[in-house]
N, C-alpha and C positions, 0 to 999 in steps of 0.2 A: 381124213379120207384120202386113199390111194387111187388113184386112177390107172389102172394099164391098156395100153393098146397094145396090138401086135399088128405089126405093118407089113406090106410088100409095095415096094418101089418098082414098078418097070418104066424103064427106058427103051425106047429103040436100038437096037444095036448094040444093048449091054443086056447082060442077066440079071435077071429078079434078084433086088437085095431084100430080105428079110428084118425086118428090125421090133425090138421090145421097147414103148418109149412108158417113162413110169413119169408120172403126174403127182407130188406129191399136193392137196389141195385143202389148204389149213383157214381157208376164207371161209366162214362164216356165214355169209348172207344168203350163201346158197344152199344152205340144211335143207330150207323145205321142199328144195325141187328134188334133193338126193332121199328125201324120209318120204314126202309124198306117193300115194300109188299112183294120184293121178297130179303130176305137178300140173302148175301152170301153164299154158302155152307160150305165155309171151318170155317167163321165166327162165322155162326150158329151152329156148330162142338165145338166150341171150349167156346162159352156158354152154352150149354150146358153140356159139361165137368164140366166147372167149380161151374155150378150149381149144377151137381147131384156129386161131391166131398164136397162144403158148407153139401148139404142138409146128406151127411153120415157122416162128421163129429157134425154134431148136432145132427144126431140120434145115436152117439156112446158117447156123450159128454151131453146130456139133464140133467142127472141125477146129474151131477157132477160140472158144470158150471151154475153160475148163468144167463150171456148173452146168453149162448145156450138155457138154461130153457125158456129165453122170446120169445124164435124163435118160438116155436111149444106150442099145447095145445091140451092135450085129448078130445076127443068131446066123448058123450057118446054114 
């Protein structure tokens, strides 16, 4: 399973950065809330967690890690 987001970043006082962050998501335990029509609630809670935790640590880590670097890419 693939994940992609497509981001926009604003700051005050800078311009909207644009960005593609790709999720490559090879864990297993969550088939059923990604195959489900109607997953779980609590389920679905708890991917989601873990996704939007990935996806802040790659945008606190892009610059400095090279695996994080391949996660994400400026679009213009």
């Amino acid at each position: 399973m693939t994940l992609t987001y497509l981001l926009t970043a604003e700051r005050q006082g800078h311009e909207a950065e644009r960005w593609m962050f790709t999720l490559l998501w090879d864990d297993k335990s969550f088939t059923d809330v990604f195959t489900s029509q109607a997953p779980d609630p609590e389920r679905l809670r708890q991917l989601v967690h873990l996704v939007r935790a990935l996806l802040e640590e790659w945008w606190d880590t892009k610059e400095h890690n090279r695996r994080s670097a391949k996660m994400g890419r400026r679009l213009p």
